[in-house]
N, C-alpha and C positions, 0 to 999 in steps of 0.2 A: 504494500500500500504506500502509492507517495502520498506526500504532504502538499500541501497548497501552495505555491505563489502568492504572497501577499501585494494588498495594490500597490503600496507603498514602492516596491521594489519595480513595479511595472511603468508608474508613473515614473521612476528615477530614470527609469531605460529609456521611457520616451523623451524626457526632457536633456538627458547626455545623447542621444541619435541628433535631436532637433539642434543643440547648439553646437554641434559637430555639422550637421548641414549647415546651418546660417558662418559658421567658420567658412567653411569653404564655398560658399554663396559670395562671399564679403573677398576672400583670395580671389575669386574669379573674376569679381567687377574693379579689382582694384583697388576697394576700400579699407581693406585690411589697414594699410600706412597710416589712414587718418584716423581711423581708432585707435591702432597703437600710440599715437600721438595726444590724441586727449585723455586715453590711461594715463601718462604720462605727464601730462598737462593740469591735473588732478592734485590740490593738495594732498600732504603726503600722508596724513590718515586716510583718508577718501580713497588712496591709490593702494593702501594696504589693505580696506576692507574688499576692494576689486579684484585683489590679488586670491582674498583669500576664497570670495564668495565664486568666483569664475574664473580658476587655477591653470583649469587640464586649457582653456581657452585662451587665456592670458598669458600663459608660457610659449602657448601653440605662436601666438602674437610677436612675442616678443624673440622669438625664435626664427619668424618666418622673416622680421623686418630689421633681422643683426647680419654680422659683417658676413655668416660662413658661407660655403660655396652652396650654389643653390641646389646640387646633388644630395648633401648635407642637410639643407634644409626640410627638403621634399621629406627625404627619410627619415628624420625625428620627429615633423610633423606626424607622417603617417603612423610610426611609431605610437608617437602619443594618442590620436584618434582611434586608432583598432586597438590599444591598451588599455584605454579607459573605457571603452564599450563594450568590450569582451568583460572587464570584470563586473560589469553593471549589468550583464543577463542578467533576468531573472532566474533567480534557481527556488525551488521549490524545498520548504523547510524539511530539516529530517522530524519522521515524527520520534516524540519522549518515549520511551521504556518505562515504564515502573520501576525503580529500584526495589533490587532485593531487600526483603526485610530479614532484620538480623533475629536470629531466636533468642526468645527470650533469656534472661540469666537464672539459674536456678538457685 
């Protein structure tokens, strides 16, 4: 017997899928620079809470619009999007056991 899928986890998957597509939506048209630029542009609490609340995206960001070669790039991007998405399946809880009870002491 499996266990359920909670929405919780399904909702996660949908919204790491969705800003893994608007990523690479935003790389396609070019816009990526100018977001990385007003991340940046961002006082520096405001740029830590950005950092911390949209990570696997803002890394993806800041990776895509630094100095390495653009082979490099491609592939830590991709890296980072098939890594964070893959561990965000849903996976379906194991169910609890019973534990054994101990016998009583005499």
């Amino acid at each position: 017997m499996r266990g359920r899928v909670a929405t919780s986890s399904k909702v996660w998957f949908v919204w790491m899928v969705g800003m893994w597509v608007a990523f690479f939506v935003l790389l396609r048209t070019d816009r990526l620079d100018a977001l990385a630029n007003s991340i940046q542009g961002l006082p520096w609490f405001a740029e830590i809470v950005v950092w911390f609340l949209f990570f696997p995206w803002v890394l993806g960001t800041a990776v895509w619009t630094g100095d390495l070669s653009e082979s490099v790039r491609v592939l830590l991007v991709v890296i980072f999007a098939a890594g964070w998405t893959i561990i965000s399946i849903p996976r379906p809880k194991k169910p609890t056991t019973p534990r054994a009870r101990k016998p009583a002491d005499q």
